[in-house]
N, C-alpha and C positions, 0 to 999 in steps of 0.2 A: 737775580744775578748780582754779584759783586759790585762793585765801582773800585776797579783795582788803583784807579792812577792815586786818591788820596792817599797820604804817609798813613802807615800805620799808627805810628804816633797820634793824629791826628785823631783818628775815630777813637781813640783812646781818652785822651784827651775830651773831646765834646763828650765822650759817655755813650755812643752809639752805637747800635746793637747794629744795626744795617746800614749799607751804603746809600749814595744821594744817587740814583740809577738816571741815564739819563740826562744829564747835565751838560749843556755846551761854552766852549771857554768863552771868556770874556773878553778875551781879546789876544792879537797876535804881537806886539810890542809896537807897534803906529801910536805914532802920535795921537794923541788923544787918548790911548789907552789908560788908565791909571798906572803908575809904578810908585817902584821908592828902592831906597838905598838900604843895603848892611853890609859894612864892612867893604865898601868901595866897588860892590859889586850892584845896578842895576835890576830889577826883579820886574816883571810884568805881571798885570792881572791876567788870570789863565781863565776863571771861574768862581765862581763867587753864587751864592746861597743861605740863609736862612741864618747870618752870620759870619759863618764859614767865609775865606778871600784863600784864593791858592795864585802865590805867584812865581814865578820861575825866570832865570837871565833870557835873556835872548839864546835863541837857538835850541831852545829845551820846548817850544810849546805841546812838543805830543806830552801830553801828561801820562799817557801809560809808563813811557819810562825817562822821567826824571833824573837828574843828578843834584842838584838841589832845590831848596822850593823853601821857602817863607809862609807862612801860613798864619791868620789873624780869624782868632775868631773872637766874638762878643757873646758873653754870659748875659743878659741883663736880668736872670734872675739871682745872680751872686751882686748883693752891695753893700758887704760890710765887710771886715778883715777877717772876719772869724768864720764867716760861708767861703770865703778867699781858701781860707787854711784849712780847711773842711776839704775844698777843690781839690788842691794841693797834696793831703793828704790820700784821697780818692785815686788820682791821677797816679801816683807812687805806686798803689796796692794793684792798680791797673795793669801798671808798667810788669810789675813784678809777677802778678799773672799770667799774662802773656807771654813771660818767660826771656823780659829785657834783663840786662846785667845795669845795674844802675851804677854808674859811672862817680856822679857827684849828687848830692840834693843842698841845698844852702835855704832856708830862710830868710830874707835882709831886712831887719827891724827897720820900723817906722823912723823917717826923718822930717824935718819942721816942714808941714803941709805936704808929705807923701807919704801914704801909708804903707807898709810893711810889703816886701813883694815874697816871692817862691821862686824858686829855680828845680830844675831835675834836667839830670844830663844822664843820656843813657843810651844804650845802642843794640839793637835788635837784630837776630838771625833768622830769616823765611826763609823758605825753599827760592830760592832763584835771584836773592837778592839779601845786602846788608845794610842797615840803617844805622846812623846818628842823630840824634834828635836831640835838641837844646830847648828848654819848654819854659818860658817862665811867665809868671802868672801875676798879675798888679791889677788892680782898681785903676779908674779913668773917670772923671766925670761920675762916682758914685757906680759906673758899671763895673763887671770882672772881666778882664780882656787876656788872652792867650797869646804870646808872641813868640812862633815858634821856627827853628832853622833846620829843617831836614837835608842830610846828605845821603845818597845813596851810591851803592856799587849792586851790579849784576854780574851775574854768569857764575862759573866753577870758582872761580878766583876772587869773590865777592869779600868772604871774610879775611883773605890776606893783604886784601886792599885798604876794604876799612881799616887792620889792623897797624896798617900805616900807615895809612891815614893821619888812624886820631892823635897819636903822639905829635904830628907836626903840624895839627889846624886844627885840632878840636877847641885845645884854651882861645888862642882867639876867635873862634868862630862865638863862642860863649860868651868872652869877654865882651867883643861888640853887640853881642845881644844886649846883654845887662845896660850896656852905654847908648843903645839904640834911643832915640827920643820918642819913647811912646805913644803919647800924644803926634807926634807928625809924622809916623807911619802909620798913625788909624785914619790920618786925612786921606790916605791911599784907598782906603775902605771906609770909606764916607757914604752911608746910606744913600 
């Protein structure tokens, strides 16, 4: 059986042919829980797995349906720029597969001691629901790490929601991604 609540994005993303079945969340947003911030909004650990970290604001914990969710996960057999871009490129052909409309892609050349990162923005139509998904891919401590921002809409009225959505919060939803501090949203998902 499925594991519906992960974004589609996501199992795209890791490359995954099946869901993580089974899975209990990590937490209810209590103290103690892990969190972190994007874009001034609060995220909790829901779940967390074999890399994988799925977190959501307050008030979202049922994961089956979500409205939006952060998602981190850790490659550690990607560790160079060119298995990065390789990712990158995969991820894209994935997306496009699956029959995403891809929005934007950007590559960000290397700058003095950060190597090169990927972006893909793109947004997805299922049966029962619509998806935006901001994906972007960077090195960390020599591993490849995913940091991604899912939005979703449900029911009949799903793709005329997204569709107005994305004009007035997709760029910054993006924007804060790319300006996220990497490095201290993986302390969030700290082994």
């Amino acid at each position: 059986m499925g594991r519906a609540v992960t974004p589609l994005v996501v199992l795209l993303v890791a490359g995954l042919a099946c869901p993580l079945a089974g899975a209990q969340p990590a937490g209810s947003g209590n103290q103690g829980t892990p969190s972190l911030s994007l874009a001034g909004q609060r995220y909790w650990l829901r779940w967390a797995r074999a890399g994988q970290h799925e977190f959501t604001p307050a008030g979202q914990e049922d994961l089956r349906r979500w409205s939006e969710m952060v998602t981190l996960w850790r490659y550690p057999g990607i560790t160079a720029e060119e298995q990065l871009a390789a990712h990158a490129n995969h991820v894209l052909a994935a997306y496009r597969q699956a029959g995403a409309r891809i929005l934007r892609t950007a590559s960000l050349p290397r700058k003095a001691g950060q190597p090169a990162e990927h972006l893909i923005v793109a947004r997805f139509q299922r049966p029962g629901f619509s998806e935006f998904a901001a994906t972007r891919l960077l090195l960390h401590q020599g591993q490849g790490v995913g940091l991604i921002y899912g939005r979703r809409f449900y029911g009949p009225q799903a793709a005329a929601q997204l569709g107005a959505w994305v004009p007035r919060q997709a760029a910054a939803m993006e924007a804060a991604l790319l300006q996220a501090d990497g490095p201290a949203l993986l302390q969030a998902a700290a082994p």
